[in-house]
C-alpha positions in Angstrom: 0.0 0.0 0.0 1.2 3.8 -0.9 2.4 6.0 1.8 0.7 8.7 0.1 -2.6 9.4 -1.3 -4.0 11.0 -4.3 -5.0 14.7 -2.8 -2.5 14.8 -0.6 -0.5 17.9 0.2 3.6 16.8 0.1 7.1 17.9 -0.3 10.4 17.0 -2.0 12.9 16.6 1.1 15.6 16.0 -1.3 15.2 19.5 -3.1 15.0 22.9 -0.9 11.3 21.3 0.0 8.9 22.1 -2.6 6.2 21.0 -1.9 2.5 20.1 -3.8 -0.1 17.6 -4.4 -0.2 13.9 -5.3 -2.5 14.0 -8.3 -1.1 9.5 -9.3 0.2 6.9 -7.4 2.1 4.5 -10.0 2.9 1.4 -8.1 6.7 -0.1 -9.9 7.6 -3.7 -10.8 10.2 -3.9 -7.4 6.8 -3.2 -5.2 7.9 0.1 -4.6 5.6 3.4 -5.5 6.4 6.5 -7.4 4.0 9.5 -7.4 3.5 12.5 -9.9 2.9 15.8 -8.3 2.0 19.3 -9.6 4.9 21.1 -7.5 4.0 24.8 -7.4 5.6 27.2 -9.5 6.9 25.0 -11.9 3.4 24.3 -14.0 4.3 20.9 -15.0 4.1 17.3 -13.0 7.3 15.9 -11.6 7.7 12.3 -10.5 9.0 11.2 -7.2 10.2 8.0 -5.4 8.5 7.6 -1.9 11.5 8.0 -0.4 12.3 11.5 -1.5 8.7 12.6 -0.5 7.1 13.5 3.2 3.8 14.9 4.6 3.8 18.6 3.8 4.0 20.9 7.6 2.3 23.8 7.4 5.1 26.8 7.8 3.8 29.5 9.8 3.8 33.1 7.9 2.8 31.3 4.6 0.5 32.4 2.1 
């Protein structure tokens, strides 16, 4: 089963934390999961292993 979900807020922690939502969950042939997100600011998807991803905080201050 997915760590993440489709809807879910999350963000890179391998990449100054961007952060954005899951909008697939694409399960891999080793059993593992990879997820496309629309990342804000970039106005395109980017994939992600599950390992590079975490539950987004919400940062006091932001808007």
């Amino acid at each position: 089963m997915s760590k993440f979900a489709i809807g879910e807020q999350v963000e890179n922690m391998a990449n100054d934390h961007e952060s954005g939502a899951v909008v697939a969950v694409f399960p891999t042939v080793d059993g593992s999961f990879r997820y496309a997100v629309d990342t804000e600011g970039y106005g395109a998807l980017q994939f992600f292993a599950e390992e590079k991803l975490a539950f987004a905080v919400a940062r006091r201050g932001a808007t």
